[in-house]
Wavefront OBJ file of the C-alpha trace (Angstrom):
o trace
v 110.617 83.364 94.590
v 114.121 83.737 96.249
v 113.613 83.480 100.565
v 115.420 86.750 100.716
v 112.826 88.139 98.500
v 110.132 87.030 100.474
v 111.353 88.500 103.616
v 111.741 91.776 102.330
v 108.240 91.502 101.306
v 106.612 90.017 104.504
v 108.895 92.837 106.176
v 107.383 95.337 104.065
v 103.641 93.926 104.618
v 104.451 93.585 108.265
v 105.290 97.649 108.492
v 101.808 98.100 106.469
v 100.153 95.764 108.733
v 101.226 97.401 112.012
v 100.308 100.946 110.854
v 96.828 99.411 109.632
v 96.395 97.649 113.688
v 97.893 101.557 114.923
v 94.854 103.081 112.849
v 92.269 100.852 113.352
v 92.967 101.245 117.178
v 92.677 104.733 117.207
v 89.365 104.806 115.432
v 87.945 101.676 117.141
v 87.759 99.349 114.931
v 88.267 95.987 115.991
v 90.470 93.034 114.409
v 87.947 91.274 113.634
v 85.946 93.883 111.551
v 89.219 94.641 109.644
v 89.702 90.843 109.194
v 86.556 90.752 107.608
v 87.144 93.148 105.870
v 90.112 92.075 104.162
v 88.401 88.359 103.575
v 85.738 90.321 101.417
v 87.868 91.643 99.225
l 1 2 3 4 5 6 7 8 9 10 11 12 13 14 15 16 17 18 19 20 21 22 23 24 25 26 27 28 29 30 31 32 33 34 35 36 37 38 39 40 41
C-alpha cells in the first residue's frame, strides 16, 4: 500500500474515531469500555 494511501485512510479512521470519543462522551461511556469493546470484536 502506497504512504499516501495510508494517510488518507488513517485520516479517514481518525475523523471516525473522534466522532466515536464525541459520542461515547456524551453518553458516558468510558475509553476503556469502548476499547474493550473494539478488542472483542
Amino acid at each position: 500500500m502506497s504512504d499516501q494511501l495510508n494517510d488518507v485512510i488513517l485520516k479517514e479512521l481518525d475523523k471516525e474515531w473522534v466522532e466515536l470519543m464525541k459520542l461515547a462522551k456524551k453518553t458516558g461511556i468510558s475509553l476503556d469500555e469502548v476499547r474493550r469493546f473494539l478488542r472483542s470484536n
